[in-house]
Phi, psi and omega in degrees: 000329180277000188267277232285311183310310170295318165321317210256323200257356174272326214268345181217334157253344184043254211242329214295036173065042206201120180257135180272174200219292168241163170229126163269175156187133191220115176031260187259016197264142186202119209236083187269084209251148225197148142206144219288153192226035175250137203272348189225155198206111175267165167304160185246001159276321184223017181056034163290146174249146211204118178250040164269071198291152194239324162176175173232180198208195184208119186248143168250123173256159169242180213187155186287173177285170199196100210058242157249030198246137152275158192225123152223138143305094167259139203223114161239136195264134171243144160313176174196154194236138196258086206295359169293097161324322184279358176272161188238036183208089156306289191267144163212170161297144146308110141325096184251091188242037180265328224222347193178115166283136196319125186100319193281167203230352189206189198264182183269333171301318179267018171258326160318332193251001209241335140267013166281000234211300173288332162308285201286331185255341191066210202302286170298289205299308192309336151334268183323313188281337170287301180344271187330326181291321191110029190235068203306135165205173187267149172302334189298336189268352149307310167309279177337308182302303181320308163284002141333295197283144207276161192252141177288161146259154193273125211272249214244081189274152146267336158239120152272174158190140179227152186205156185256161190230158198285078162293333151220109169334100179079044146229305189212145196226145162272177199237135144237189181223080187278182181249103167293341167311303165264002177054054188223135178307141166296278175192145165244141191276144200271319188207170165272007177272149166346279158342316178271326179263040271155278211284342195277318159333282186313354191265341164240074165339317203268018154310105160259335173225125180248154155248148193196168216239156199253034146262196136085005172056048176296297171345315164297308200247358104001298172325300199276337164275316217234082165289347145288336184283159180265134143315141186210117192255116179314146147305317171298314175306312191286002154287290197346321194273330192269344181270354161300282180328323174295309205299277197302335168269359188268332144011273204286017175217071174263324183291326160295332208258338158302312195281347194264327173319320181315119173266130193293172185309000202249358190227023183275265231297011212239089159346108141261153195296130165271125208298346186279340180297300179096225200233350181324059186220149156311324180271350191062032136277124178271004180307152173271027172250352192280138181282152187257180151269099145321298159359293193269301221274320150334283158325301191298323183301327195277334130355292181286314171302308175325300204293328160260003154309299156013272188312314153311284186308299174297337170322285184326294146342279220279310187295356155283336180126341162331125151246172225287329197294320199296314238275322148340294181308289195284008154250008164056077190216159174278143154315327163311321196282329193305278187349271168337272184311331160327294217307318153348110164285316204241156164316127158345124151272135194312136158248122187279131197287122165271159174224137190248199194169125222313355175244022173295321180303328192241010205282293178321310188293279166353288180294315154345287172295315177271010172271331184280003177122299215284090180255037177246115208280310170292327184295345161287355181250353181267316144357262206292003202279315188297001175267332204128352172312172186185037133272140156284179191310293211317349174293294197286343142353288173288315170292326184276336155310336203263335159297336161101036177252139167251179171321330165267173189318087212298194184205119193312109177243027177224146170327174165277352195273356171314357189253320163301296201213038183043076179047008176244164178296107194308126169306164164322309188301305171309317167295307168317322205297310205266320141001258190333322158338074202318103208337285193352312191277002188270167165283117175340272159002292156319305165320277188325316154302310184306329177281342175296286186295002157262326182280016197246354216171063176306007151278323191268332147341281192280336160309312190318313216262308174304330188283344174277330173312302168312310168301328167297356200263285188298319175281322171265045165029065152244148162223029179294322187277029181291302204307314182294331168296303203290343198245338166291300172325314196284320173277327195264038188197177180203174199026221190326342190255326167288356197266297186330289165326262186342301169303322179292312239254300186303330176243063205278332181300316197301339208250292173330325177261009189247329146327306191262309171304132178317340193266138208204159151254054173277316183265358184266323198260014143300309181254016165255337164317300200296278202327293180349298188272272222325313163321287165322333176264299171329350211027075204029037199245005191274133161309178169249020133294302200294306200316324199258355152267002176288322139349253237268250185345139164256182172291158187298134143324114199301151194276159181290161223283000000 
C-alpha cells in the first residue's frame, strides 16, 4: 500500500500541496482521500495572506482514469479567515489551481482532456467516447467544457485569404478568414454582405494581401476597407471559371465534336452501337443478330424525346422575351439546365449512364489474352484473380459475352475512339476537361481528337490554341503577356469566352498577382473541408458559436500530473 500511496500521490496530486491520508480501491474504482497540507493561504479578493483557519468542509473531484481504474478525490478544503478588515470577502476557500478551479466537481486534468476529446469529436460523439475511456459524462457537459476554452486573439495578420462557406447550400453562406502565414483561422463571419466583411477588414489595417475567389463581391468591400492593400485571385478558381466558360463555349459546336468522332473510310465496315440499344440484348451481345428489348429501347427514345421537347420549349420561351428565372418555373427545371440548354444549337443527345465496376481495371488485359489465344473464360479469370481481382468467373464470363467473344478471333464492335471515352461522343465537358490538361498528360487519344476537333473548326482552333496559352501563363507563373491574352481573346472569340476575358480585363492587377505570386487560396480552401465535417458531425445542428470555436480554439496544454 505505501508502493501504491506513493504512485499515486506523483501521478494525481504531485507538488500542489496536498498529502494523501487513505486509497480505497473497489473493482475498478480508486477512492482517494487527501488533504492541503500549506500553512498560508491569500485572499482571492485582496491577495492578503492569512493562517487563520476558520473551519474545513470536503470536495468531491472526479480525476482522469488511471489505466482502467477511475480516480475520485475526496479533498478537504479549509475556510480562512481574511485579516484585511477592509475586504469584503471576510472568509474565503484555499485556493488549488494546479488541481481544481473554483466551483468545479472535477479536476483540471479531466476538464482538459474532456475538451481536447470535444474539439475533435463535438458533444455526443466525445460522450460516447469518454464513457468508453472511463470517464463518464453528458454531452451537454462536453459542450459546456468546449465553451470554456478562449478564441486566441488576433494580433497583426498581413496575408489573408478569404473565401465564403455554405451553411445551406444556394440558400445562406458565412464569410471565413485564414491567416496565410500560418494556415490558421482567423475568424468566421456570420453572412457574405458586404457591410460585415467591409467592418471586420477595418479592424485590421495591417493587412497588405488578400486572396480571394473572383466571385461573392469580395473585390468591392476589399476595396473599400483596405484600398492600399493588393488583391490576389486564386489561381485554381480563376482555371475553374475559365474551363466553366470553355465548357459553355464547347456547348454550341457539339456538331463538331460529333464530325471528329466520324470513322473514317477504311472503318466504314466496322458496326457501330445505336446509341438507344446499348448493351440492351438478350444474349448479352452486341452483334446485330442479337434480339434487343423493346421495351427498353422505347423507354429510352421516350426519354429522349421528353428532353427534347425540353430543349424546344426554353428556345421558345426565350425568343418571347422570358428570363432565364420565369423560364426555370414554367418548365420546372434548374437555371443551370435553362442555361445549358440556351448555349444548345440542337437537342440533347442520348448519352447511355456508364457503370462502373470492380472489373473495369482488367477489361483490357482481358480482351488482350484473347485475341492472343487464351480463350478459356476461367483461366482469364484466374489470371486476373492473381492480379488482385475479387470477383467471380461468372462477371467475367458475362463480360466476355457482352463483348461478343466466341471461339474464334472476336471482331471489333466499337468504333477505336472506344478508348477516349468508351465509344461515345465525347461531351463539352469532357473536352473541356482534357483542353485543360498539360499536353504532356494527355493521351495519344486525346491529343488526337482534340487536333482532330481544331482542323474541324477554327473557332474551336483558336479555343484550343488560347486555352493552352492561357494555361501555360498560370503554371510558369508569368503574366506578362496576360494584358496581349486578354485583348486577343476578346477580338478573336464571343460569347462565354468572351464576357470570361472582359471580366479578367475589369480585374486584371488581382489576376496579374495571383498569376505571378506566391499567394493561393489553398489553405482557405482546406480549412472550409475541415469546417464541412465539423458541420457534419453536428449533423447540421452546431451553432456559429460552437463551428467557431471548434475551427478557431486550440487544445488545452496538457496539465502537469
Amino acid at each position: 500500500m505505501d508502493e501504491l500511496q506513493t504512485t499515486l500521490q506523483s501521478l494525481v496530486v504531485g507538488d500542489s500541496g496536498i498529502l494523501i491520508d487513505t486509497i480505497t480501491m473497489q473493482a475498478q474504482d480508486c477512492q482517494i482521500t487527501a488533504h492541503c497540507t500549506t500553512l498560508v493561504a491569500s485572499c482571492p479578493s485582496c491577495a492578503t495572506p492569512s493562517s487563520s483557519v476558520h473551519s474545513r468542509y470536503r470536495r468531491r473531484l472526479a480525476d482522469r482514469t488511471v489505466g482502467t481504474t477511475s480516480v475520485t478525490l475526496q479533498l478537504t478544503v479549509r475556510r480562512f479567515r481574511c485579516r484585511n478588515h477592509g475586504c469584503h470577502q471576510q472568509i474565503f476557500a484555499e485556493r488549488l489551481p494546479a488541481l481544481m478551479a473554483p466551483h468545479q466537481r472535477s479536476t483540471i486534468r479531466l476538464a482538459h482532456a474532456f475538451q481536447t476529446m470535444g474539439l475533435a469529436l463535438g458533444g455526443r460523439p466525445g460522450a460516447r467516447v469518454a464513457q468508453t475511456l472511463g470517464m463518464p459524462t453528458s454531452h451537454t457537459t462536453m459542450l459546456r467544457r468546449i465553451h470554456q476554452l478562449p478564441i486566441p486573439p488576433i494580433t497583426t495578420p498581413t496575408a489573408i485569404g478569404i473565401d465564403e462557406w455554405a451553411w445551406r447550400k444556394r440558400t445562406a453562406y458565412g464569410c471565413i478568414v485564414v491567416d496565410l502565414h500560418t494556415n490558421r483561422v482567423l475568424d468566421l463571419l456570420p453572412d457574405q454582405a458586404q457591410s460585415t466583411i467591409v467592418t471586420w477588414l477595418r479592424q485590421y489595417p495591417s493587412i497588405q494581401i488578400v486572396s480571394r475567389d473572383r466571385g461573392g463581391g469580395f473585390a468591392a468591400a476589399i476595396t473599400a476597407a483596405l484600398p492600399t492593400a493588393t488583391q490576389v485571385v486564386d489561381r485554381w478558381h480563376l482555371i475553374k471559371n475559365y474551363g466553366e466558360a470553355l465548357e459553355a463555349a464547347l456547348l454550341s459546336k457539339r456538331a463538331v465534336l460529333r464530325a471528329a468522332c466520324t470513322p473514317p473510310e477504311s472503318a466504314a465496315d466496322v458496326p457501330l452501337i445505336d446509341p438507344f440499344v446499348g448493351a440492351l440484348t438478350r444474349t448479352g451481345r452486341h452483334g446485330p443478330d442479337a434480339p434487343m428489348l423493346e421495351a427498353d429501347i422505347a423507354a429510352r427514345r421516350e426519354r429522349h424525346a421528353v428532353l427534347c421537347a425540353l430543349h424546344a420549349q426554353i428556345h421558345t420561351l426565350r425568343a418571347t422575351g422570358a428570363d432565364i428565372v420565369s423560364i426555370a418555373k414554367m418548365v420546372s427545371t434548374t437555371r443551370a439546365t435553362v442555361y445549358r440548354y440556351l448555349a444548345m444549337e440542337t437537342p440533347p443527345d442520348w448519352v447511355q449512364p456508364r457503370r462502373r465496376t470492380t472489373l473495369d481495371p482488367y477489361k483490357a488485359f482481358l480482351l488482350q489474352q484473347w485475341s492472343a489465344g487464351c480463350q478459356s473464360p476461367r483461366q482469364l479469370w484466374r489470371m486476373i484473380r492473381a492480379q488482385g481481382f475479387t470477383g467471380a468467373e461468372t462477371v467475367v464470363t458475362r463480360y466476355l459475352a457482352f463483348m461478343g467473344c466466341q471461339k474464334t478471333k472476336p471482331r471489333p464492335m466499337i468504333h477505336p475512339t472506344y478508348a477516349l471515352n468508351n465509344g461515345r461522343i465525347p461531351s463539352a465537358g469532357h473536352t473541356a476537361q482534357w483542353v485543360l490538361l498539360a499536353p504532356m498528360r494527355r493521351t495519344a487519344n486525346q491529343q488526337a481528337f482534340l487536333d482532330a476537333v481544331a482542323a474541324a473548326d477554327p473557332d474551336c482552333a483558336t479555343l484550343i490554341t488560347l486555352s493552352e496559352q492561357f494555361l501555360a501563363m498560370i503554371r510558369a507563373n508569368e503574366a506578362a503577356a496576360l494584358t496581349a491574352w486578354i485583348t486577343a481573346a476578346i477580338t478573336t472569340t464571343t460569347g462565354h469566352l468572351h464576357r470570361f476575358a472582359q471580366r479578367l480585363r475589369q480585374d486584371e492587377a488581382a489576376v496579374r498577382a495571383g498569376i505571378a505570386g506566391p499567394w493561393s487560396n489553398g489553405p482557405v480552401e482546406g480549412q472550409i473541408h475541415r469546417l464541412k465535417l465539423l458541420k457534419r458531425q453536428a449533423y447540421g445542428r452546431a451553432s456559429l458559436a460552437l463551428l467557431r470555436i471548434r475551427l478557431i480554439a486550440q487544445p488545452p496544454a496538457t496539465a502537469p500530473p
